[in-house]
CHARMM internal coordinates of N, CA and C (Angstrom, degrees):
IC EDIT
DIST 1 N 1 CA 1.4349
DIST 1 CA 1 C 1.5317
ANGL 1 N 1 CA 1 C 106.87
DIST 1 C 2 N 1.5320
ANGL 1 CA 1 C 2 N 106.00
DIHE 1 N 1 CA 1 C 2 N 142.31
DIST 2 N 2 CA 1.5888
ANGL 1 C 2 N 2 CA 103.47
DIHE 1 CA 1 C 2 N 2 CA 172.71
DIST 2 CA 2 C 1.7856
ANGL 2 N 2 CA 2 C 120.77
DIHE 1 C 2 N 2 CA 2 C -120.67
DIST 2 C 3 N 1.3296
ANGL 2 CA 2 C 3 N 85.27
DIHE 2 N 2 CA 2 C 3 N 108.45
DIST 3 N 3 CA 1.8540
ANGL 2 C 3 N 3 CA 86.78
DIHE 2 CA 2 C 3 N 3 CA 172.05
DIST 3 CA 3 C 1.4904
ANGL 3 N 3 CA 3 C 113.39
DIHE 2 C 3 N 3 CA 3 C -99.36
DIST 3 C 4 N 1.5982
ANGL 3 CA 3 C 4 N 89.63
DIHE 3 N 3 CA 3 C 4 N 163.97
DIST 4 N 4 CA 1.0553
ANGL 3 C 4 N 4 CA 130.68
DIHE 3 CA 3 C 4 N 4 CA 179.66
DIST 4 CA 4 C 1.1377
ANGL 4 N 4 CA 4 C 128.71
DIHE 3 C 4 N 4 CA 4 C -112.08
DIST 4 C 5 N 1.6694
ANGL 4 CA 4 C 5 N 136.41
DIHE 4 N 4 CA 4 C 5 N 89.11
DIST 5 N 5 CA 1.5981
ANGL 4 C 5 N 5 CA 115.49
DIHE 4 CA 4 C 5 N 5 CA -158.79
DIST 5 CA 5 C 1.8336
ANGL 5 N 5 CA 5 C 96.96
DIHE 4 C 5 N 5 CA 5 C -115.44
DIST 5 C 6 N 1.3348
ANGL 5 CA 5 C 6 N 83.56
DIHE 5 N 5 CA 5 C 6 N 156.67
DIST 6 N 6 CA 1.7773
ANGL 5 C 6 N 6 CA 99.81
DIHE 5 CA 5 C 6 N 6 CA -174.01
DIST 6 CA 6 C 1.3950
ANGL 6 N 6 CA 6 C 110.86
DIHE 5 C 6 N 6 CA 6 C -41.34
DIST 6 C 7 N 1.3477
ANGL 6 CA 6 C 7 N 120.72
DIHE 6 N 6 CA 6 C 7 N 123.24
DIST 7 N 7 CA 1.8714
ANGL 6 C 7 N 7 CA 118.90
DIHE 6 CA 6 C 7 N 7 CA 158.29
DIST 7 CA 7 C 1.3740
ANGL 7 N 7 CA 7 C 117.87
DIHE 6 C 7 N 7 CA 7 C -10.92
DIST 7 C 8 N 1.6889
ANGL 7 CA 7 C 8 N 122.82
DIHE 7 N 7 CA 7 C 8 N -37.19
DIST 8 N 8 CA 1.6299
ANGL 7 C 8 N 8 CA 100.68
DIHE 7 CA 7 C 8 N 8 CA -165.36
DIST 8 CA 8 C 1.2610
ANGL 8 N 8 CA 8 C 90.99
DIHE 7 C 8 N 8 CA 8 C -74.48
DIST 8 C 9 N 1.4615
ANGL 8 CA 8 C 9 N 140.92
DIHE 8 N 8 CA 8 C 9 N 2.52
DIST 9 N 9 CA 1.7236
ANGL 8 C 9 N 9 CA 132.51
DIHE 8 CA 8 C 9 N 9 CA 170.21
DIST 9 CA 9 C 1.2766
ANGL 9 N 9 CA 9 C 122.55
DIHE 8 C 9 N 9 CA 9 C -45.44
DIST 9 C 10 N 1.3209
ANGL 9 CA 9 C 10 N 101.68
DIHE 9 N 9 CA 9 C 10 N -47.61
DIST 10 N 10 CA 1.3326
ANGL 9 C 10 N 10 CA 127.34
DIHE 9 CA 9 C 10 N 10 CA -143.69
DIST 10 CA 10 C 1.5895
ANGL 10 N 10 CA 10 C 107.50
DIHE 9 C 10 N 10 CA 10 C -85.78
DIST 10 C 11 N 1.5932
ANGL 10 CA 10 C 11 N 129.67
DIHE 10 N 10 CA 10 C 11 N -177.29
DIST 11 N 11 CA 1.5491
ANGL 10 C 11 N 11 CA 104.90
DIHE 10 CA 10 C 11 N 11 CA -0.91
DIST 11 CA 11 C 1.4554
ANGL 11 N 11 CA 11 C 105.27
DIHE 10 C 11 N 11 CA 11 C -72.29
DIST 11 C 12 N 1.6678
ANGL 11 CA 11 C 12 N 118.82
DIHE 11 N 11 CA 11 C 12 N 179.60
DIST 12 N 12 CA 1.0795
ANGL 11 C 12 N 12 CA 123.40
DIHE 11 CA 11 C 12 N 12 CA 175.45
DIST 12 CA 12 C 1.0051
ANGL 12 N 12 CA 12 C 129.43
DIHE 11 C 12 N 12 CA 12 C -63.85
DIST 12 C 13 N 1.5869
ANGL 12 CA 12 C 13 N 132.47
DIHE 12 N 12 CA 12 C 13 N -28.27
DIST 13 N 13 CA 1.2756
ANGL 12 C 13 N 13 CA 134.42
DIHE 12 CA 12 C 13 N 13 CA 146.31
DIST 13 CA 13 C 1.5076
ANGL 13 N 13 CA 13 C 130.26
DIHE 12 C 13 N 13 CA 13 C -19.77
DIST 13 C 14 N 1.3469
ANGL 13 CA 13 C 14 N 98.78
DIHE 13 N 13 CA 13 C 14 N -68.54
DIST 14 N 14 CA 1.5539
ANGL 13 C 14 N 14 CA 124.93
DIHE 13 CA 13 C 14 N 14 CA -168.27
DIST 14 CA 14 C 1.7065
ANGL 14 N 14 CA 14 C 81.47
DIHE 13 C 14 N 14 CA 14 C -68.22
DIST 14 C 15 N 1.2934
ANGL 14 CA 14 C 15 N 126.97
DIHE 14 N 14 CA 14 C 15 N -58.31
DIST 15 N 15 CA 1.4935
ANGL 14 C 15 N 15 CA 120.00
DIHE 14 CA 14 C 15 N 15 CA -158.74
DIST 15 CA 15 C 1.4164
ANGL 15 N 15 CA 15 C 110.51
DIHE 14 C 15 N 15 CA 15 C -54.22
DIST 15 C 16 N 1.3767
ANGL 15 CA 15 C 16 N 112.96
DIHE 15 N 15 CA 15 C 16 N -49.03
DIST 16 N 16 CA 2.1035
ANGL 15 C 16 N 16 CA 127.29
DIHE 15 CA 15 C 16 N 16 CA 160.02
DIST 16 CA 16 C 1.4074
ANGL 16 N 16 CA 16 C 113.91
DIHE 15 C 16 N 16 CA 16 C -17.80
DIST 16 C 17 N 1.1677
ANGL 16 CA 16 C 17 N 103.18
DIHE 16 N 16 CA 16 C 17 N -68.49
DIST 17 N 17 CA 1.2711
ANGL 16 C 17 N 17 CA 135.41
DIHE 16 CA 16 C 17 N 17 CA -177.26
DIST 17 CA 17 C 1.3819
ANGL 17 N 17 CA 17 C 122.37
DIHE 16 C 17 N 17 CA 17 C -59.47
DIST 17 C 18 N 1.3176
ANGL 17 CA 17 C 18 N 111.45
DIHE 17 N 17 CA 17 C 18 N -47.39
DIST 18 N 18 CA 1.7918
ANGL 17 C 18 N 18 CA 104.36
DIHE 17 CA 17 C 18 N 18 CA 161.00
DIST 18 CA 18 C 1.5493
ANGL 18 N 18 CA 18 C 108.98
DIHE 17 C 18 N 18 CA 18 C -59.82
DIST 18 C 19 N 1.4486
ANGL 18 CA 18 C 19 N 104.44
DIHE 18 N 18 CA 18 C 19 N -49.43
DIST 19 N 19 CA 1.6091
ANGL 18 C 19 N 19 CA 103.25
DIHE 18 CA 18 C 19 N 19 CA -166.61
DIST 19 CA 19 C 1.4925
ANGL 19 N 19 CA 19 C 100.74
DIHE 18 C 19 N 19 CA 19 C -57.42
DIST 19 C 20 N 1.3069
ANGL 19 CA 19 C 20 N 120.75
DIHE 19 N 19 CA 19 C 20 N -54.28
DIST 20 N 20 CA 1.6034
ANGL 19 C 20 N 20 CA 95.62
DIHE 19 CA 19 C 20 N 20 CA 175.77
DIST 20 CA 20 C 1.3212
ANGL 20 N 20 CA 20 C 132.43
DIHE 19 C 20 N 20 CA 20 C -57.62
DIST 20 C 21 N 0.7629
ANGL 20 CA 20 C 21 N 122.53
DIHE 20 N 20 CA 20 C 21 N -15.08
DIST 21 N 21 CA 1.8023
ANGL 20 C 21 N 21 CA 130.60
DIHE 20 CA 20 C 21 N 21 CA -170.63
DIST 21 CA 21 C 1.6646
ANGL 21 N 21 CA 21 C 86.40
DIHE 20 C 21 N 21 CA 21 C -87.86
DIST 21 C 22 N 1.3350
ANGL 21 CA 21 C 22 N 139.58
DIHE 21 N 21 CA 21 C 22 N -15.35
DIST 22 N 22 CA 1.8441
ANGL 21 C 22 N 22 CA 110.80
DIHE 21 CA 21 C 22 N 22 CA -176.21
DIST 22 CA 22 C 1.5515
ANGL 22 N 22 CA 22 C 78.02
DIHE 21 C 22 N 22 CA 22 C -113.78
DIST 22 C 23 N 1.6683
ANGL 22 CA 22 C 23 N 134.09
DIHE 22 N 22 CA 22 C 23 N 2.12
DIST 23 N 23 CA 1.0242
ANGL 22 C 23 N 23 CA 106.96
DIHE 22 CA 22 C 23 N 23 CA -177.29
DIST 23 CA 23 C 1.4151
ANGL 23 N 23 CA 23 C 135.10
DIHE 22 C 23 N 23 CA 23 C 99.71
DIST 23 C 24 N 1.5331
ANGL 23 CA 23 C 24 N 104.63
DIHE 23 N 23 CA 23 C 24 N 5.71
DIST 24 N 24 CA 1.4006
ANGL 23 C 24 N 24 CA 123.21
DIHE 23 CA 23 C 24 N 24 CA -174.49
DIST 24 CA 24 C 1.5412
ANGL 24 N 24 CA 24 C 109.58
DIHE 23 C 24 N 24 CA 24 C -96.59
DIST 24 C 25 N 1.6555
ANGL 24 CA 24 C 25 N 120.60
DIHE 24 N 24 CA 24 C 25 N 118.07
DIST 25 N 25 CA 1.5221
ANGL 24 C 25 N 25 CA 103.66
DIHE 24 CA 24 C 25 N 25 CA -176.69
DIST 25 CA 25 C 1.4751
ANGL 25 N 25 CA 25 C 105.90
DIHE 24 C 25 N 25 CA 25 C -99.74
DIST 25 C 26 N 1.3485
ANGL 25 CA 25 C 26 N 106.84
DIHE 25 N 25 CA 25 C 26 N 135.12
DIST 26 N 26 CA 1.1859
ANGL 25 C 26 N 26 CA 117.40
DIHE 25 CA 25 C 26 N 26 CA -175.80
DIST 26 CA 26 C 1.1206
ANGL 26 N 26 CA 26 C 100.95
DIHE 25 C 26 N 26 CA 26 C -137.93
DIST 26 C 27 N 1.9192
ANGL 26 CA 26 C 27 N 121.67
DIHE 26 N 26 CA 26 C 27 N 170.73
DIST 27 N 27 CA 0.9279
ANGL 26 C 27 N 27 CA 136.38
DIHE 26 CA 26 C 27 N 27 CA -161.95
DIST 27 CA 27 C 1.4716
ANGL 27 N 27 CA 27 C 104.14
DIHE 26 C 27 N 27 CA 27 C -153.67
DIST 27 C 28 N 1.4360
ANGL 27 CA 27 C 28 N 106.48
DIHE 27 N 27 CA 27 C 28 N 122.25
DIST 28 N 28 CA 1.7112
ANGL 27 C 28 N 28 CA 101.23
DIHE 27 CA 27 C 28 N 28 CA 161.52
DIST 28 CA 28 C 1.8401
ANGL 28 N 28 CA 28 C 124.58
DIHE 27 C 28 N 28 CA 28 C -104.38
DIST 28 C 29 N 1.3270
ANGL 28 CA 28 C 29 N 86.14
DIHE 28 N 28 CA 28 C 29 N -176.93
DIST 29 N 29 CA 1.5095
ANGL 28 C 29 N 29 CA 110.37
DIHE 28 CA 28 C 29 N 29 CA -149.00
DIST 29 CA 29 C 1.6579
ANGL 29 N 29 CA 29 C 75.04
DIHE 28 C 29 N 29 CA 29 C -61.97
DIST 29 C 30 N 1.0552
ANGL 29 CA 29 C 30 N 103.16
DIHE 29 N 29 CA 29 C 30 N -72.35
DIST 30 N 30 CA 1.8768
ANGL 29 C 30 N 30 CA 104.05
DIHE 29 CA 29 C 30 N 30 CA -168.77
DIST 30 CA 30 C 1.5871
ANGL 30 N 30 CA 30 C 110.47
DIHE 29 C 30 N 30 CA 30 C -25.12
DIST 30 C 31 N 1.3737
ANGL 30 CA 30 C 31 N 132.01
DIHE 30 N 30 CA 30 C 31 N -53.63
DIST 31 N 31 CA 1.4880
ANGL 30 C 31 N 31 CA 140.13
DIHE 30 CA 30 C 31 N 31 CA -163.06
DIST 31 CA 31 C 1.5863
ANGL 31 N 31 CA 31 C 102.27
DIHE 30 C 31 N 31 CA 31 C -38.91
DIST 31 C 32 N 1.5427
ANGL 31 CA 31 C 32 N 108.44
DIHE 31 N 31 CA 31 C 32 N -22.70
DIST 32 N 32 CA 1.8961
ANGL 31 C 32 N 32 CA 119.72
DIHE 31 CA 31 C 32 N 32 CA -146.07
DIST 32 CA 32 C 1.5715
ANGL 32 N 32 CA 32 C 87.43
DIHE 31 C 32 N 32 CA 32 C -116.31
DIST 32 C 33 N 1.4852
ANGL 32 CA 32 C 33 N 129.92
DIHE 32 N 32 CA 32 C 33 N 6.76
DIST 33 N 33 CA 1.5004
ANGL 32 C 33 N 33 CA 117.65
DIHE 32 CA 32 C 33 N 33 CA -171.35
DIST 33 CA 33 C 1.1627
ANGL 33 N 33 CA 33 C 109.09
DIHE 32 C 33 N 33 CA 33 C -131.13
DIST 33 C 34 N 1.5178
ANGL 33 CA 33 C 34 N 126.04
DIHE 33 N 33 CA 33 C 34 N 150.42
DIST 34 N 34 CA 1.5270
ANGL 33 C 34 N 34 CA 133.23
DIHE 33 CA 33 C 34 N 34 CA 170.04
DIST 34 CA 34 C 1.4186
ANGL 34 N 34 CA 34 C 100.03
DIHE 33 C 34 N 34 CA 34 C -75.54
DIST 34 C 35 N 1.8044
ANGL 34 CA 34 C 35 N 140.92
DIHE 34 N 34 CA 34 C 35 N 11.15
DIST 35 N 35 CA 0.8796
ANGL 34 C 35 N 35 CA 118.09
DIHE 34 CA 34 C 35 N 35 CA -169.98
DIST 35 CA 35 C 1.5149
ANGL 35 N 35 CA 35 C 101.10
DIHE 34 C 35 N 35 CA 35 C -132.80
DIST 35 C 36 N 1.4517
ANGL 35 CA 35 C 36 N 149.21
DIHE 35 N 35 CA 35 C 36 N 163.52
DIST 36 N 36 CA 1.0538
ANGL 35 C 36 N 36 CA 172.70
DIHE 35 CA 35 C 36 N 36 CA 97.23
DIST 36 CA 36 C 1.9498
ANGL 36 N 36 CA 36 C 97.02
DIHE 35 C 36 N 36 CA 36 C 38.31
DIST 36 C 37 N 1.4062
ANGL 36 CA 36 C 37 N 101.17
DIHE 36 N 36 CA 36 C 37 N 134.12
DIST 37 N 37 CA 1.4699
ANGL 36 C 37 N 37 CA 89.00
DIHE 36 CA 36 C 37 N 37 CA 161.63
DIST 37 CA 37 C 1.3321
ANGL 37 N 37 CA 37 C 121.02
DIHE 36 C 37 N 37 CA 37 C -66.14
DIST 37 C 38 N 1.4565
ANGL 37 CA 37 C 38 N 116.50
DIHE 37 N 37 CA 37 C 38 N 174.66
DIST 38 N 38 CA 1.1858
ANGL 37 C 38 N 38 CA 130.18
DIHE 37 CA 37 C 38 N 38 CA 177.58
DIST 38 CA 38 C 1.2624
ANGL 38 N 38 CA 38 C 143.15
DIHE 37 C 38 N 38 CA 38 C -29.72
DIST 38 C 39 N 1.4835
ANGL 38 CA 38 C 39 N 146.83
DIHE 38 N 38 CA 38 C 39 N -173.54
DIST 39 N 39 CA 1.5760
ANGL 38 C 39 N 39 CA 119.56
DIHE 38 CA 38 C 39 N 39 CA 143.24
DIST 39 CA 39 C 1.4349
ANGL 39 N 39 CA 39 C 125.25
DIHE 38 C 39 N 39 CA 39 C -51.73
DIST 39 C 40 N 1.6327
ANGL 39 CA 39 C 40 N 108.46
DIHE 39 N 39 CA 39 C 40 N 125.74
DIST 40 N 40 CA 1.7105
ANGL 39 C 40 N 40 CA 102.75
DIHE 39 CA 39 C 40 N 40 CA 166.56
DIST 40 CA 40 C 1.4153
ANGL 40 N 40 CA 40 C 129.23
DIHE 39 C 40 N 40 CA 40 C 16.15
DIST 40 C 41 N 0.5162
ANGL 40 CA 40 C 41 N 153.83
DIHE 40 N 40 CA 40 C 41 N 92.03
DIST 41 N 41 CA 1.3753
ANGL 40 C 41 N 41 CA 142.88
DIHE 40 CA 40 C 41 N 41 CA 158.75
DIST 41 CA 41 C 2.0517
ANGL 41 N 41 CA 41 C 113.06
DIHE 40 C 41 N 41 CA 41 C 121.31
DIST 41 C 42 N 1.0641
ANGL 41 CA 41 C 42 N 111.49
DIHE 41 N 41 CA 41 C 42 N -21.05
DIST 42 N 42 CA 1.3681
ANGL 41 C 42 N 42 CA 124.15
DIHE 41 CA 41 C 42 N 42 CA 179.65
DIST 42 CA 42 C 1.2516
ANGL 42 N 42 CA 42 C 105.96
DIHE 41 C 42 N 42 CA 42 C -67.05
DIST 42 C 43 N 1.6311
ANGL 42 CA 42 C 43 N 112.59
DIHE 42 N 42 CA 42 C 43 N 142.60
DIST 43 N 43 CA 1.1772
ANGL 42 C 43 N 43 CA 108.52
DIHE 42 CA 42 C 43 N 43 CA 145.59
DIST 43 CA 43 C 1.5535
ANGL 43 N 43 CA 43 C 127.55
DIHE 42 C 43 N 43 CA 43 C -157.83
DIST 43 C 44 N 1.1921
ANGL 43 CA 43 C 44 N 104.26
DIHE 43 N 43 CA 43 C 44 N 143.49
DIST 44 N 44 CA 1.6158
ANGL 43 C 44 N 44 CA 105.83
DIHE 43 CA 43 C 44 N 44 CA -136.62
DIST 44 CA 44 C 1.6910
ANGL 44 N 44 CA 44 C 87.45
DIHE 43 C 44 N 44 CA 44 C -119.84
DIST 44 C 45 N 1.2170
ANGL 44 CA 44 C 45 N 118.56
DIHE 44 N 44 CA 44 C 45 N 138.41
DIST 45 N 45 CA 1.3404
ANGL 44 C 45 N 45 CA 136.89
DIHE 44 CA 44 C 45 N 45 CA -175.75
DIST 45 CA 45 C 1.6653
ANGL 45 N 45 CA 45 C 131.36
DIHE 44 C 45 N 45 CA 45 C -134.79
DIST 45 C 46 N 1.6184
ANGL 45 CA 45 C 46 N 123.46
DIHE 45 N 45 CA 45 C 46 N 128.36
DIST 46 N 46 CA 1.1040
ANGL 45 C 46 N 46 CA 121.14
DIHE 45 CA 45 C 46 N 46 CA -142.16
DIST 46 CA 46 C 1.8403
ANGL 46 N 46 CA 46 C 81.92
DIHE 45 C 46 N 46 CA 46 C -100.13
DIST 46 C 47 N 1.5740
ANGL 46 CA 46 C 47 N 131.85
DIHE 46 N 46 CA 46 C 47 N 111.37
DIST 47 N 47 CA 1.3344
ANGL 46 C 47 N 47 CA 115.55
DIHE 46 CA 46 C 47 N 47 CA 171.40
DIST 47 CA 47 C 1.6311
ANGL 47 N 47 CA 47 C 115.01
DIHE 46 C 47 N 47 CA 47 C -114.75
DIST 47 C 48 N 1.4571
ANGL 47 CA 47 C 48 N 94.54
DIHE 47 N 47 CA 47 C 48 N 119.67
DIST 48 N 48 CA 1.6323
ANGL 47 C 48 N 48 CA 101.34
DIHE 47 CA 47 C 48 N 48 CA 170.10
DIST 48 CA 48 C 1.2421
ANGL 48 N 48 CA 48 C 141.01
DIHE 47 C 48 N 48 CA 48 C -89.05
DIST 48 C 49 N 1.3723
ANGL 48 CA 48 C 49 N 145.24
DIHE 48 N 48 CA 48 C 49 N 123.39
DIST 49 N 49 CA 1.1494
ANGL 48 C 49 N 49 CA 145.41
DIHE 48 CA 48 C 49 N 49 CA -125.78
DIST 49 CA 49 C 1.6605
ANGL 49 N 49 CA 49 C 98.08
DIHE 48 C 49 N 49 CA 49 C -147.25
DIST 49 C 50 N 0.8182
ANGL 49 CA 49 C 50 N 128.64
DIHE 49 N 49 CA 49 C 50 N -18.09
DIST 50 N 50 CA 1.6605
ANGL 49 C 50 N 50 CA 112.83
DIHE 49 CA 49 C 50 N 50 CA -175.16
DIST 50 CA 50 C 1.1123
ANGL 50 N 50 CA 50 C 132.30
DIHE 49 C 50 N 50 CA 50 C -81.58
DIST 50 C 51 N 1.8975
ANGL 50 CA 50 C 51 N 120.21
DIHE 50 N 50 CA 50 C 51 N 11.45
DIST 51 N 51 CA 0.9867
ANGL 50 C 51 N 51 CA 111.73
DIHE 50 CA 50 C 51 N 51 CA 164.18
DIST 51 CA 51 C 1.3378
ANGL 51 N 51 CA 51 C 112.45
DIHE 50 C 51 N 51 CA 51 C -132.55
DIST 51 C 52 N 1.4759
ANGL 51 CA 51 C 52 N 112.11
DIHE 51 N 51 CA 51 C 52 N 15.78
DIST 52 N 52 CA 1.4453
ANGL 51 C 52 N 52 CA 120.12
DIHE 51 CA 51 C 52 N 52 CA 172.59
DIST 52 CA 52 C 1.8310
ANGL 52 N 52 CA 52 C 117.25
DIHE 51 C 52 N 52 CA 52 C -112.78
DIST 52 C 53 N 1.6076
ANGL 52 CA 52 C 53 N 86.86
DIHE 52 N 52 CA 52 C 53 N 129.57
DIST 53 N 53 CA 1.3671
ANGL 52 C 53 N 53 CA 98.15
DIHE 52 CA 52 C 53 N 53 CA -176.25
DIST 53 CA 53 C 1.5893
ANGL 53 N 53 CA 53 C 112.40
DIHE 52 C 53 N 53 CA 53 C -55.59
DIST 53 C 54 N 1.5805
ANGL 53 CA 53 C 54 N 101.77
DIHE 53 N 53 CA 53 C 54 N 150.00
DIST 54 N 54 CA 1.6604
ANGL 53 C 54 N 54 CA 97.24
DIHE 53 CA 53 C 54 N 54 CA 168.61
DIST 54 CA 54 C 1.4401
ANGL 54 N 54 CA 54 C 140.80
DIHE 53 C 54 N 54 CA 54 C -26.45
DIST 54 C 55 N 1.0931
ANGL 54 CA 54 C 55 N 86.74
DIHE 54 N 54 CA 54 C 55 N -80.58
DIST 55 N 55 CA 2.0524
ANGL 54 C 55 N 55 CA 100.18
DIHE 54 CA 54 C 55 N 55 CA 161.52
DIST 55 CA 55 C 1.3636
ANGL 55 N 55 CA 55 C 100.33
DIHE 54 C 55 N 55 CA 55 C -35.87
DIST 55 C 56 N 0.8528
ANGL 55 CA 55 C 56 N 146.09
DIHE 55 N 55 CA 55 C 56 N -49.81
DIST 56 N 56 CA 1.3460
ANGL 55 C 56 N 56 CA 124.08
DIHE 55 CA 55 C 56 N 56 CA -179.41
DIST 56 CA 56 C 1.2263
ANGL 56 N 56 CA 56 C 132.37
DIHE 55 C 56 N 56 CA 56 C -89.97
DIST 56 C 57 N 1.2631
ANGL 56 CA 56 C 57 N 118.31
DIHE 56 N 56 CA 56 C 57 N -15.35
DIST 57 N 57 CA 1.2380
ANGL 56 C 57 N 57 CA 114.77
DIHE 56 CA 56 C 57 N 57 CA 137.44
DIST 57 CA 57 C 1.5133
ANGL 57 N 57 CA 57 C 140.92
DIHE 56 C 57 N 57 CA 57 C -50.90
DIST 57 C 58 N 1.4914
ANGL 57 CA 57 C 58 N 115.52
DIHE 57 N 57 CA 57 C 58 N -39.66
DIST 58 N 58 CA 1.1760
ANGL 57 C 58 N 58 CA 116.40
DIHE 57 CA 57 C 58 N 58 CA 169.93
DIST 58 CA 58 C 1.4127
ANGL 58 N 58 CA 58 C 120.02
DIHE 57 C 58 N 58 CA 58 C -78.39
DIST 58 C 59 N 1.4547
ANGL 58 CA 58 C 59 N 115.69
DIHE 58 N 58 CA 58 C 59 N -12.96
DIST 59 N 59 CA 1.0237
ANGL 58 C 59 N 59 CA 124.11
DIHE 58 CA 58 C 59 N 59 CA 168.91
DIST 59 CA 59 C 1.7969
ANGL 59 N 59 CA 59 C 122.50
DIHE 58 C 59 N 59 CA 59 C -79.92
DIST 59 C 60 N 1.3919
ANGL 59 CA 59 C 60 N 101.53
DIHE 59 N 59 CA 59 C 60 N -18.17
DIST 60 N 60 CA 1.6682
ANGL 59 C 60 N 60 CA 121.43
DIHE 59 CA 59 C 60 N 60 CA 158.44
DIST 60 CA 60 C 1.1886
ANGL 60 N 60 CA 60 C 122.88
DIHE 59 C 60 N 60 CA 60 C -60.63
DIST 60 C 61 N 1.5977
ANGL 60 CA 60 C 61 N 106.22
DIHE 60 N 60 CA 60 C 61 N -62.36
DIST 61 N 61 CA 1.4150
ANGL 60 C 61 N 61 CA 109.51
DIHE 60 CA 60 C 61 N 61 CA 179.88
DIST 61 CA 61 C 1.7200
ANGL 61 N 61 CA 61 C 117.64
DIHE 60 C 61 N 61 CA 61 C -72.13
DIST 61 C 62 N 1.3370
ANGL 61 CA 61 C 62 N 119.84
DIHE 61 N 61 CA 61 C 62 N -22.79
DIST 62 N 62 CA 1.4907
ANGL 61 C 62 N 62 CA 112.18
DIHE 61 CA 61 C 62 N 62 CA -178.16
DIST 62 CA 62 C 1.5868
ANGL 62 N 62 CA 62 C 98.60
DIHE 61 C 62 N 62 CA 62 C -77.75
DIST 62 C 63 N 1.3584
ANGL 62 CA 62 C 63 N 129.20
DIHE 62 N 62 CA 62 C 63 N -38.15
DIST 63 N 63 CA 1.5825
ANGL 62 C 63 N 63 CA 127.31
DIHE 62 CA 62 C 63 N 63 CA 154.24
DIST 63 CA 63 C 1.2918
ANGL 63 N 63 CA 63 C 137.34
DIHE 62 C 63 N 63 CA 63 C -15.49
DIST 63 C 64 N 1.8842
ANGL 63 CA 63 C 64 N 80.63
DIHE 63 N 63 CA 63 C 64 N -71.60
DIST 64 N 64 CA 1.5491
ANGL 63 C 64 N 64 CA 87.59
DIHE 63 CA 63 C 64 N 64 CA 161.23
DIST 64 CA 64 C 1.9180
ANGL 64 N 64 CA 64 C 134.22
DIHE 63 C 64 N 64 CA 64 C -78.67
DIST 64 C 65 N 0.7054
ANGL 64 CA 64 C 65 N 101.84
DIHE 64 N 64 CA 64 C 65 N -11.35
DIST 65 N 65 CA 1.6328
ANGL 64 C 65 N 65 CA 119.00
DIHE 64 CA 64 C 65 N 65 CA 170.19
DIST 65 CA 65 C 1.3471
ANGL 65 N 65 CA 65 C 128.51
DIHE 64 C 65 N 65 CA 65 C -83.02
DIST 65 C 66 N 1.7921
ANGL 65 CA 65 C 66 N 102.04
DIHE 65 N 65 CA 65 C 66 N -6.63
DIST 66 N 66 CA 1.5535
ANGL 65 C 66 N 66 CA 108.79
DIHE 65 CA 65 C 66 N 66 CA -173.37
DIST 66 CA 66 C 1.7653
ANGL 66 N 66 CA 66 C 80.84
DIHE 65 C 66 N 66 CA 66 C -121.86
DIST 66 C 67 N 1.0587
ANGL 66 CA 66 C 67 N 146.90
DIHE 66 N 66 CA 66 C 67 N -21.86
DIST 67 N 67 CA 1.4321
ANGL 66 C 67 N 67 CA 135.03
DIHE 66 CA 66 C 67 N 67 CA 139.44
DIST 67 CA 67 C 1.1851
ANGL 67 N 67 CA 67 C 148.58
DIHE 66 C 67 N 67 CA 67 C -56.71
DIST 67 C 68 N 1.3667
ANGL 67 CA 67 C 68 N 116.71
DIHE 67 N 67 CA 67 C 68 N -29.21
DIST 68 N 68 CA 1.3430
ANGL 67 C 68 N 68 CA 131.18
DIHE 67 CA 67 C 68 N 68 CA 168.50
DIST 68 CA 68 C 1.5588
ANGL 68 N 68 CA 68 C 95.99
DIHE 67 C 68 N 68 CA 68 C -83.69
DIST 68 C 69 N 0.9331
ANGL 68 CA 68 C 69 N 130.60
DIHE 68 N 68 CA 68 C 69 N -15.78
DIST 69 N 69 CA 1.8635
ANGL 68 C 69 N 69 CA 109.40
DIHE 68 CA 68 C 69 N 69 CA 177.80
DIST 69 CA 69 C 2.0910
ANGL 69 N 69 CA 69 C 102.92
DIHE 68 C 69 N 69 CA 69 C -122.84
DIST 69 C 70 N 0.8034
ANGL 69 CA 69 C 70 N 78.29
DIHE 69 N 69 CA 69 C 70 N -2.23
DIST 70 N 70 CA 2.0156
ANGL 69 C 70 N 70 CA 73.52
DIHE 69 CA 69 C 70 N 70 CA 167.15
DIST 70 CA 70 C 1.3136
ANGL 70 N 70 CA 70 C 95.95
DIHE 69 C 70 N 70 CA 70 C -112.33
END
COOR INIT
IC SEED 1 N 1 CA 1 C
IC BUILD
């Protein structure tokens, strides 16, 4: 799946970078392109899910959601 989360995310750098520091691996859209990330401030993320159980998924996204805003 590919998201897209609102500019105050961003930039995508800085957004990487929180997620690693609580430990969340993520991956953006850019990693998969010959081209430049997004517009300024975007940041767009490739998330895979088909081999992770629920619980851990929800346990991903509240991760990532308590990193991207602290």
């Amino acid at each position: 799946m590919i998201a897209t989360l609102p500019r105050r995310y961003g930039p995508e750098e800085r957004f990487l970078a929180r997620m690693a520091e609580a430990g969340v691996a993520v991956r953006a859209l850019s990693a998969y392109a010959h081209t430049p990330a997004g517009p300024a401030g975007e940041v767009r993320l490739v998330l895979g899910y088909a081999h992770v159980p629920p619980a851990r998924i929800a346990e991903g996204v509240r991760l990532m959601a308590q990193a991207a805003t602290g």
